[in-house]
N, C-alpha and C positions, 0 to 999 in steps of 0.2 A: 844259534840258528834254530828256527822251529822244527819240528822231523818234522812236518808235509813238506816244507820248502828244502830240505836236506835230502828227503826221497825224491822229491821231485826231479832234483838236479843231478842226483847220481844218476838216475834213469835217463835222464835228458844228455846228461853230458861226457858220461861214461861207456855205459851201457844199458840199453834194456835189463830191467831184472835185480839189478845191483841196488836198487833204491830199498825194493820190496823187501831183498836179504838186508839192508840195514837196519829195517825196523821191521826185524825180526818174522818173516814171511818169509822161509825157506821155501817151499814147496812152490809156491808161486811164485817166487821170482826165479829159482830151475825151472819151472815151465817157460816162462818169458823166454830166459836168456837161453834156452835149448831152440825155441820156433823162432827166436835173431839169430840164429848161429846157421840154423837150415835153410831161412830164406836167404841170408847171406851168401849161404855155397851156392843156394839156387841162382843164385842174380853173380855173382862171378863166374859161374859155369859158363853161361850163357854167355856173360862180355867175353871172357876166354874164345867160347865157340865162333864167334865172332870174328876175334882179333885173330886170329887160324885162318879163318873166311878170307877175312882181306888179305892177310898175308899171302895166303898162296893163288889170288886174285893179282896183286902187284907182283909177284914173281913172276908168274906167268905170260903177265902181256909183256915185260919189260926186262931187259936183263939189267938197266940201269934205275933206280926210282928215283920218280920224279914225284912234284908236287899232285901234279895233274891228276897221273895213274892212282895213286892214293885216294885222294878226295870222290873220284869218280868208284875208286873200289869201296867207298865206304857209304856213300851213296847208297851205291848197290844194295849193300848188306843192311842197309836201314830202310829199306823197303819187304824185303825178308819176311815171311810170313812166325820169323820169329820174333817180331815186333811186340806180337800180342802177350806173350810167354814173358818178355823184359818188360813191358807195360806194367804188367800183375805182377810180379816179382819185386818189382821197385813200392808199385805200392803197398805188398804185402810189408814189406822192413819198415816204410814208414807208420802203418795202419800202426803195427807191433810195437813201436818205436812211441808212437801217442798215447797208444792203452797203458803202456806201460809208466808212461810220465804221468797220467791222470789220476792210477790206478794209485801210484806211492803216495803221490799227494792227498789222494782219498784217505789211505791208509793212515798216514801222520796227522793228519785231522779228527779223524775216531781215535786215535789215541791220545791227543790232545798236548799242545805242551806251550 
């Protein structure tokens, strides 16, 4: 298999970063896979903060849960002016997530094989 197409897919199908470390790019592929590891906590903080949200949204109106109380509590929380904060978050892991498949592939190409 050619290394651009071998970085390409570690990065794509692994992790961010892990392409770059295969052909020999320490340093940048530690960066990658450190700014997917931070966006990462960022973006499950926030569904965490979230799934908190509604939970203690259906506890509260119901002491039984239903379908209803849920859907409508989840509702709620997707209107949240935290929308914007998981918006950016999601797209930051995937922006990272592309440079990083691009970048290998760039990579295995200049070095040729």
């Amino acid at each position: 298999m050619k290394k651009a197409l071998l970085g390409a897919l570690l990065s794509g199908l692994v992790f961010p970063g892990v392409g770059q470390m295969a052909l020999k790019q320490k340093k940048r592929g530690i960066l990658l896979v450190v700014s997917s590891l931070l966006s990462l906590i960022w973006f499950f903080s926030i569904c965490t903060q979230r799934a908190l949200t509604i939970l203690e949204q259906v506890q509260g109106d119901t002491s039984i849960l239903d379908y209803t109380a849920i859907s409508e509590a989840v509702q709620k929380a997707m209107t949240t002016s935290d929308n914007t904060a998981f918006t950016i978050s999601l797209i930051l892991i995937i922006f990272i997530w592309l440079i990083s498949v691009v970048d290998a592939y760039r990579l295995g190409k200049e070095d040729g094989w």
